[in-house]
MITORTOR-95367 format. One record per atom (N, C-alpha, C): residue in three letters; x, y negated, z negated. Coordinates in steps of 0.05 Angstrom, whole numbers, padded with zeros to 5 digits, always signed. Atoms other than C-alpha are relative to their C-alpha. Example, Ala and Ser with C-alpha at 12.3 -4.5 7.8 and 13.67 -1.06 7.14 Angstrom:
Ala+00018+00024+00000/Ala+00246+00090-00156/Ala+00018-00024+00000/Ser-00016+00024+00001/Ser+00273+00021-00143/Ser-00015-00022-00014/
This chain:
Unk-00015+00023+00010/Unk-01194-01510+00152/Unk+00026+00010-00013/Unk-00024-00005+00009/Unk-01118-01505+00139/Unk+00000-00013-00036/Unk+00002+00000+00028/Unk-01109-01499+00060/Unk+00027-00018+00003/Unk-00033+00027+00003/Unk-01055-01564+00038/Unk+00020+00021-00031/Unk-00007-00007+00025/Unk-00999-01543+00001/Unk+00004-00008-00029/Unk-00005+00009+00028/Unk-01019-01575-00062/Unk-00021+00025-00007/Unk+00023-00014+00011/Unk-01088-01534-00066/Unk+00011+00035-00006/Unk-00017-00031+00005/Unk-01040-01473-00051/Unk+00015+00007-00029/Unk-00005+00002+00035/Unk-01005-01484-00111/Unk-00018+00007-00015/Unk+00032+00003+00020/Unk-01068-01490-00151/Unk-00012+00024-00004/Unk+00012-00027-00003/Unk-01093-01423-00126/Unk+00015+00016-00012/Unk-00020-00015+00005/Unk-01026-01392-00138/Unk+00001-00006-00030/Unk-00005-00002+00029/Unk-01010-01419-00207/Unk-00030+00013-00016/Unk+00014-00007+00010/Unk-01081-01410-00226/Unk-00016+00039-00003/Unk+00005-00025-00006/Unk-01090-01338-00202/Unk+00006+00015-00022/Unk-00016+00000+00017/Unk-01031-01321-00230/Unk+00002+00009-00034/Unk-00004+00003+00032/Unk-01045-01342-00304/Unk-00033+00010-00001/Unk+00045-00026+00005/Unk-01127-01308-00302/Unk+00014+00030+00005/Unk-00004-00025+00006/Unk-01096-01245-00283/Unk+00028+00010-00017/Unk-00020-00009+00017/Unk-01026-01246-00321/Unk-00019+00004-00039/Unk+00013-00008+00021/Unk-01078-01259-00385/Unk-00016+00014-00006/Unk+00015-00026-00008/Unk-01124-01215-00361/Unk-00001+00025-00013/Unk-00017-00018+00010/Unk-01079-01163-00375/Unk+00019+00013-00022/Unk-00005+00005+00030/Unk-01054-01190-00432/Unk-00023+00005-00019/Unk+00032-00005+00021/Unk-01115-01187-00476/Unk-00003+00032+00000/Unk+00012-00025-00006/Unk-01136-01124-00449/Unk+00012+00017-00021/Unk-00013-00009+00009/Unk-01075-01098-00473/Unk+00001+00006-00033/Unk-00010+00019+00018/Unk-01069-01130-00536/Unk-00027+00016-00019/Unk+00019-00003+00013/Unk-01142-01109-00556/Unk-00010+00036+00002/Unk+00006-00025-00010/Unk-01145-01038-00525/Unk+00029+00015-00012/Unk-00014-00017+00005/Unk-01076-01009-00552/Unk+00030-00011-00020/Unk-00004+00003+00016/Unk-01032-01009-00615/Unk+00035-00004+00014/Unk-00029-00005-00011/Unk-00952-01025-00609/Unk+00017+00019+00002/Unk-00015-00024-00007/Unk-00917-00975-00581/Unk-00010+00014+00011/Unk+00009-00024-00022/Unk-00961-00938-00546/Unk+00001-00003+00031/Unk-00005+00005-00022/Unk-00959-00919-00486/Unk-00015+00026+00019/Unk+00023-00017-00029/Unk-01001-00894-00415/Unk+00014+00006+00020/Unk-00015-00008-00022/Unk-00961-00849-00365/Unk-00027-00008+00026/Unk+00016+00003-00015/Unk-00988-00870-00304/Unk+00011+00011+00023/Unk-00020-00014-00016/Unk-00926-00833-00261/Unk+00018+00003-00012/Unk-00026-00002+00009/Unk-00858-00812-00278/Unk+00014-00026-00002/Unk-00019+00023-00007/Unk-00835-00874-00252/Unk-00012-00023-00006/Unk+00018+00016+00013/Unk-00893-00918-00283/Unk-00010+00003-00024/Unk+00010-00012+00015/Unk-00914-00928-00346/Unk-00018-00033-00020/Unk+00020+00029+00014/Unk-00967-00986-00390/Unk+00022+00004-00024/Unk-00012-00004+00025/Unk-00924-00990-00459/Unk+00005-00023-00002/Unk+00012+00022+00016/Unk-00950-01039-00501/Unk+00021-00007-00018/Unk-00016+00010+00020/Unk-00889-01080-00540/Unk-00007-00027+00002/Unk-00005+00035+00003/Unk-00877-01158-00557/Unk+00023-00007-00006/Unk-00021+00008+00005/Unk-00819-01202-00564/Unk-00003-00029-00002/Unk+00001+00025+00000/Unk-00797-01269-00579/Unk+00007-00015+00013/Unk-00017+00013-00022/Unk-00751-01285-00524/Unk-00017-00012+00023/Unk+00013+00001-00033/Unk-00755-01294-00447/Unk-00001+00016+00005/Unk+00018-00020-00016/Unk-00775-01258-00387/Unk+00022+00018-00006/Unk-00009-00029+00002/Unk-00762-01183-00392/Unk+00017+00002-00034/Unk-00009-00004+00027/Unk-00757-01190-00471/Unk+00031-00003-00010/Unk-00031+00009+00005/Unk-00686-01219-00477/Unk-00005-00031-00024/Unk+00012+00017+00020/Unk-00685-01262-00539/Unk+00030-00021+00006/Unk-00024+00025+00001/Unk-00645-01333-00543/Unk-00010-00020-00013/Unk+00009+00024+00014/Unk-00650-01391-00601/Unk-00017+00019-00018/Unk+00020-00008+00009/Unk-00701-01391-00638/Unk-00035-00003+00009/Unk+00026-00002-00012/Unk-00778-01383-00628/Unk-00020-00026+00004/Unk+00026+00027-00014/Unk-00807-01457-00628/Unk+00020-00016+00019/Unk-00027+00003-00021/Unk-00737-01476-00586/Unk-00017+00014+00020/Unk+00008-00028-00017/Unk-00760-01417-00535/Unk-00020-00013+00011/Unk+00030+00001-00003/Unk-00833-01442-00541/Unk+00001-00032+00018/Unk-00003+00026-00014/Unk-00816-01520-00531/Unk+00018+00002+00022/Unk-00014-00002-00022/Unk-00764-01502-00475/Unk-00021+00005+00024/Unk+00027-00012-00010/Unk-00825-01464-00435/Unk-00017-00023+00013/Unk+00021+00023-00006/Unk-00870-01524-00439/Unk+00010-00033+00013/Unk-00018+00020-00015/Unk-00815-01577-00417/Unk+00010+00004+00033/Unk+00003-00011-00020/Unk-00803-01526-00362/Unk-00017-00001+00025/Unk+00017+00000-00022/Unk-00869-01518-00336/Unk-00014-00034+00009/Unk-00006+00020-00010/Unk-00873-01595-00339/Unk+00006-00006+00022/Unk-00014-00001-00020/Unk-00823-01600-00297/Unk-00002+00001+00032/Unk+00001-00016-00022/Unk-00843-01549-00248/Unk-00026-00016+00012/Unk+00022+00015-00014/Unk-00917-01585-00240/Unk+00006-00022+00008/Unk-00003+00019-00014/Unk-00885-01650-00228/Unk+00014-00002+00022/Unk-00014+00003-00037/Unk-00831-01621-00176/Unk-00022+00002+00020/Unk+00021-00001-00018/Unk-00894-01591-00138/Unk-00011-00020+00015/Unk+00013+00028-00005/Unk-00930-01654-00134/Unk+00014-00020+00017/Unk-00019+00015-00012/Unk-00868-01689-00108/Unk+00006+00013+00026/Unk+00000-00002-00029/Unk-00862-01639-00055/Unk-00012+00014+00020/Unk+00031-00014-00025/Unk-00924-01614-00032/Unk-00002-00025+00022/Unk+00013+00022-00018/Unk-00926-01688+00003/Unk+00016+00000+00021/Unk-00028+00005-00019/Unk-00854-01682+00046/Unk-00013+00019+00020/Unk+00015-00010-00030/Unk-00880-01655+00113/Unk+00025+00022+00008/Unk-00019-00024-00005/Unk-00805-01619+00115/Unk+00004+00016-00018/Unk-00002-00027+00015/Unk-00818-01576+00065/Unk-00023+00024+00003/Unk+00019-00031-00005/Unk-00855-01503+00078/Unk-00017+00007-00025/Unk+00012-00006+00021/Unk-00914-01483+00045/Unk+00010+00023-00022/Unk-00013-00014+00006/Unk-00874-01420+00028/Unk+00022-00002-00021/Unk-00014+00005+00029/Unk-00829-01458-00019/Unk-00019-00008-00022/Unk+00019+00006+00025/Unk-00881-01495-00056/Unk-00014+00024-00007/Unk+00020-00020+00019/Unk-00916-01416-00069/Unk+00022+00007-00010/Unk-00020-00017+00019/Unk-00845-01399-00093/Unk+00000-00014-00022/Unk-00008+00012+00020/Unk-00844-01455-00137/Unk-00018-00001-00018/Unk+00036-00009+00014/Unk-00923-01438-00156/Unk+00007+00021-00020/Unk-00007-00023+00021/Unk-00898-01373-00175/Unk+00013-00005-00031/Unk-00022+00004+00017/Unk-00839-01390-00222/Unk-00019-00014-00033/Unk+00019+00022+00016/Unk-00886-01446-00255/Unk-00011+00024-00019/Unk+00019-00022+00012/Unk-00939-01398-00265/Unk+00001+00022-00022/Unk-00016-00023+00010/Unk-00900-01339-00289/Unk+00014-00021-00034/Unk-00017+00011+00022/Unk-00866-01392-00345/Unk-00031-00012-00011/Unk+00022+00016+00017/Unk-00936-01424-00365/Unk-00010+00027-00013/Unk+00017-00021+00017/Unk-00967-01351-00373/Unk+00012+00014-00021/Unk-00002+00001+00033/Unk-00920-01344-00434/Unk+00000-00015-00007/Unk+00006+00024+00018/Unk-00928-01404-00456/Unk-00028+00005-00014/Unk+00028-00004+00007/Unk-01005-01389-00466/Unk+00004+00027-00027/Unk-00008-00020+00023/Unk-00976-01328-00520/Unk+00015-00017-00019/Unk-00010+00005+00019/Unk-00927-01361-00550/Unk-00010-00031-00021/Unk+00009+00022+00017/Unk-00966-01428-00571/Unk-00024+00013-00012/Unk+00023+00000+00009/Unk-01036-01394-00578/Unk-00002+00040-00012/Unk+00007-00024+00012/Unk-01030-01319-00594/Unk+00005+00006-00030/Unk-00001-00012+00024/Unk-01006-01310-00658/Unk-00026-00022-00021/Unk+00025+00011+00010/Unk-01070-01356-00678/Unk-00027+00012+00000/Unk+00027-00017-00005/Unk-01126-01318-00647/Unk-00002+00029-00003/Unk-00011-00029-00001/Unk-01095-01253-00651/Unk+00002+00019-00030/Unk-00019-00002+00017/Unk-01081-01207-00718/Unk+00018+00023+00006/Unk-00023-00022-00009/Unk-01025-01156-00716/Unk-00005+00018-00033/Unk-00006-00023+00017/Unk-01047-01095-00748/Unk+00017+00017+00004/Unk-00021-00033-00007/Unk-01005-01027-00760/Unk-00013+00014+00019/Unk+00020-00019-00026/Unk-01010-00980-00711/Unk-00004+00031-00020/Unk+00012-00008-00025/Unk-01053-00934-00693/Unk-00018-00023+00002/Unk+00015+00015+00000/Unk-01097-00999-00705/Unk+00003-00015+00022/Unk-00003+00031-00022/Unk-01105-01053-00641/Unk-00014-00024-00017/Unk+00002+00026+00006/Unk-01109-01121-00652/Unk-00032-00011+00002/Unk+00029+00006-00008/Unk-01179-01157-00661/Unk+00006-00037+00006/Unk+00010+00025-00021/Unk-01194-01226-00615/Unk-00004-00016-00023/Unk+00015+00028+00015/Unk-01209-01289-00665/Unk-00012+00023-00021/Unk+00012-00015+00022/Unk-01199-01249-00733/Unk-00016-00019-00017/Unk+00017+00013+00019/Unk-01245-01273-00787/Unk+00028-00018-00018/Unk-00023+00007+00023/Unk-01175-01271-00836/Unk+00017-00019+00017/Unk-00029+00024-00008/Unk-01137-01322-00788/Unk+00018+00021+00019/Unk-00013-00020-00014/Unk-01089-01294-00739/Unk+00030+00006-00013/Unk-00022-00003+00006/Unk-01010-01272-00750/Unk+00020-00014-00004/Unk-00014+00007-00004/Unk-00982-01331-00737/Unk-00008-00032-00001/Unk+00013+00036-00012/Unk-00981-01411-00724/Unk+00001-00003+00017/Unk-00004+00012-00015/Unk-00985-01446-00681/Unk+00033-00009+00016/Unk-00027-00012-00016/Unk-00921-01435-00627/Unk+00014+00017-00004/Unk-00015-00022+00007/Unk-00898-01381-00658/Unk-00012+00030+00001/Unk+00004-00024-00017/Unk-00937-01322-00623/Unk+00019+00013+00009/Unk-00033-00024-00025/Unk-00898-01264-00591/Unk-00021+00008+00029/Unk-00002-00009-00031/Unk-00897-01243-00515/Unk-00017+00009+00005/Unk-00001-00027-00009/Unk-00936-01187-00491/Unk+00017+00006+00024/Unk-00009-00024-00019/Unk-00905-01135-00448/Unk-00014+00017+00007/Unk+00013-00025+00005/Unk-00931-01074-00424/Unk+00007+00021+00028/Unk-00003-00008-00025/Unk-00901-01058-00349/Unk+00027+00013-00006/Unk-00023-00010+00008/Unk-00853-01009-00355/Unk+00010+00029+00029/Unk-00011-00014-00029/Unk-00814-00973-00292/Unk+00036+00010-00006/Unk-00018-00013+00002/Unk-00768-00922-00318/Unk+00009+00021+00029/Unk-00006-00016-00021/Unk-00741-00901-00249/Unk+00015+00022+00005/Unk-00005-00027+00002/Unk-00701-00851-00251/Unk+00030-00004-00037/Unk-00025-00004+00030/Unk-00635-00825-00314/Unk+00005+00019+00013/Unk-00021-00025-00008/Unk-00576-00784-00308/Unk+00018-00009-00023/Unk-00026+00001+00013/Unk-00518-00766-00358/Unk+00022-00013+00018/Unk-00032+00012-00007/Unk-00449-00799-00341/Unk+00018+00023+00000/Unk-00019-00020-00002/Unk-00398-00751-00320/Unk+00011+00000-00027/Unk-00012+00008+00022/Unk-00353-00743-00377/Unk+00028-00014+00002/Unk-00038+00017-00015/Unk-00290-00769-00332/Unk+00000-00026-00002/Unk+00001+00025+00005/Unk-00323-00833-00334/Unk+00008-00019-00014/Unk-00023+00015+00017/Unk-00283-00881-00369/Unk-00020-00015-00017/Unk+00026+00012+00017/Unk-00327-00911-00426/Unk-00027+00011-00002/Unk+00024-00007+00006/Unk-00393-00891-00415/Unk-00002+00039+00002/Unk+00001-00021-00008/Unk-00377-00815-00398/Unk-00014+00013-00016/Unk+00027-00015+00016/Unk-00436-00773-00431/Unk-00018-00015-00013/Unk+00021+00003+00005/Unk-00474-00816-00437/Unk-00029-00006+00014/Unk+00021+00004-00015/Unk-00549-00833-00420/Unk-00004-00021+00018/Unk+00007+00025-00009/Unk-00565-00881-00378/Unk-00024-00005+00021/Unk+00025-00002-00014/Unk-00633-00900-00350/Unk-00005-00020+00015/Unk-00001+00020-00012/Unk-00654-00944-00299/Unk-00037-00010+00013/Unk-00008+00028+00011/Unk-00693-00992-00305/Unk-00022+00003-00022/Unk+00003+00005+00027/Unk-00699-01002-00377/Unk-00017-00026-00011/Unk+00025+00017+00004/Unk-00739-01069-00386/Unk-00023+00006+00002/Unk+00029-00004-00003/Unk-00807-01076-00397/Unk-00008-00028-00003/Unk-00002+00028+00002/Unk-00836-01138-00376/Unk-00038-00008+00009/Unk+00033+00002-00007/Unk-00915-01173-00357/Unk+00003-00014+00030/Unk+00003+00004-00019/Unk-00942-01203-00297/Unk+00008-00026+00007/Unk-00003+00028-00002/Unk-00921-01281-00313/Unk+00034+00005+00002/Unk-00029-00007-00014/Unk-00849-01243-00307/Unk+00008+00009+00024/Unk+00005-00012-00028/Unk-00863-01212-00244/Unk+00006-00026+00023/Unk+00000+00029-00023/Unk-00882-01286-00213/Unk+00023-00008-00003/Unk-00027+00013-00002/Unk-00816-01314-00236/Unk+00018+00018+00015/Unk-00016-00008-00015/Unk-00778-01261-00213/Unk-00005+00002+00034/Unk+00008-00003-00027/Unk-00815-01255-00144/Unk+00012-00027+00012/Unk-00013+00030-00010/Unk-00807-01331-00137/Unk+00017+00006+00003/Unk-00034+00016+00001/Unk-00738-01340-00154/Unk+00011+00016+00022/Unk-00024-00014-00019/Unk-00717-01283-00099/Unk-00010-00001+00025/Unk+00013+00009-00022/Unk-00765-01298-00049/Unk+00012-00038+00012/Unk-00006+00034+00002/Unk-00742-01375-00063/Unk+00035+00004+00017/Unk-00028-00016-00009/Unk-00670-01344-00057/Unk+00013+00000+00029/Unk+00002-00019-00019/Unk-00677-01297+00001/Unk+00000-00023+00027/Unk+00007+00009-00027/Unk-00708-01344+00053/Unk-00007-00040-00008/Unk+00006+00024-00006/Unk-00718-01426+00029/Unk+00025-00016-00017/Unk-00020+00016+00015/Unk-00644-01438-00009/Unk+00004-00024+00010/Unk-00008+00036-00002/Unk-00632-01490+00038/Unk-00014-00029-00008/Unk+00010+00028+00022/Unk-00678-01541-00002/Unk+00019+00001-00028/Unk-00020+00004+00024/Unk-00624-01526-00060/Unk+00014-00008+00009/Unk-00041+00002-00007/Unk-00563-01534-00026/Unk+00000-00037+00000/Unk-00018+00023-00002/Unk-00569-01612-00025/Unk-00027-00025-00015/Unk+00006+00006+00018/Unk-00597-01663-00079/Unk-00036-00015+00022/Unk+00022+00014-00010/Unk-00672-01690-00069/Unk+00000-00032+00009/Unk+00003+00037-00010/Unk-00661-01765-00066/Unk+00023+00001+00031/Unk-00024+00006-00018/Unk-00600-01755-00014/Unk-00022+00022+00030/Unk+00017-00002-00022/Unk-00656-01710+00031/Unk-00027-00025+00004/Unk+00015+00020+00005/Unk-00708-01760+00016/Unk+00006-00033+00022/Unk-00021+00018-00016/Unk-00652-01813+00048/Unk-00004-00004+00028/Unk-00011-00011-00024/Unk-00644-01776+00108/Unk-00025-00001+00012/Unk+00030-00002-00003/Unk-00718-01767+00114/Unk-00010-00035+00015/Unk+00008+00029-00008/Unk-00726-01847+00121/Unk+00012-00019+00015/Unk-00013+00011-00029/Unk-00674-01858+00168/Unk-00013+00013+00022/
């Protein structure tokens, strides 16, 4: 039986957010901030948090951030719904738009509920699950996890170089989780191969659709 692209969705966002928290926790409960697990030169687990968006970039403030997120993934569940039903749209967009969703709900699930269940000891200490003392934080004002970190390669800067000459520069410097992964996958997969559902407004395809 051919899977509909609503249930696809469903699978996709829900996957998604079981293994982006998955990973989260694990993290969270198994290793103190700042540490960190070589797993290659070019891979590495390193456990931080932040308040911002994806790939730890901060903007506003933290219940702004938090309520933006949740108006977001709004959003994103009611576009789905609207166009899992259009017969000219590809299941392939609705998993891009699964992704994006997904990837923006599975911080949302940190920043409304972690700093409640969570506490934030010093390190070398990890964090304990539903402390007895209350967690770090209230309610929406949790931080991020992180922990995916892909320092690919560094080189000094010539010194001829105009501005940056001697200095370091490494590539690539973010560190980000798996609910950042889905947004970015979406959005360039979305990009790459289904722009033309952007290029022209929904009610004016919708139109065209019923002529």
């Amino acid at each position: 039986m051919k899977l509909s692209k609503g249930w696809l969705a469903v699978i996709i966002i829900a996957g998604v957010l079981l293994v982006d928290q998955l990973v989260k926790i694990w993290v969270k409960t198994h290793m103190y901030i700042g540490q960190e697990f070589v797993i290659t030169d070019w891979f590495r687990i390193y456990f931080i948090e932040n308040n911002g968006m994806a790939f730890g970039m901060e903007l506003g403030s933290k219940l702004f951030l938090t309520l933006f997120r949740i108006v977001a993934v709004g959003f994103g569940i009611w576009y789905i719904c609207h166009m899992r039903k259009r017969p000219d749209i590809k299941a392939g967009y609705i998993a891009c738009c699964a992704l994006i969703t997904a990837g923006a709900a599975g911080n949302i699930v940190d920043s409304v509920f972690y700093g409640m269940i969570f506490n934030n000891p010093y390190p070398p200490e990890v964090a304990v699950m539903f402390p007895p003392d209350g967690g770090y934080a209230p309610l929406f004002h949790g931080k991020v996890v992180d922990m995916l970190y892909f320092p690919l390669f560094s080189f000094y800067w010539p010194s001829w170089v105009p501005f940056v000459g001697g200095e370091y520069f490494l590539f690539f410097q973010p560190i980000f989780n798996i609910a950042d992964s889905a947004i970015t996958v979406g959005i360039f997969i979305l990009i790459l191969f289904y722009s033309k559902y952007l290029s022209a407004p929904i009610a004016e395809k919708s139109v065209e659709k019923e002529k």
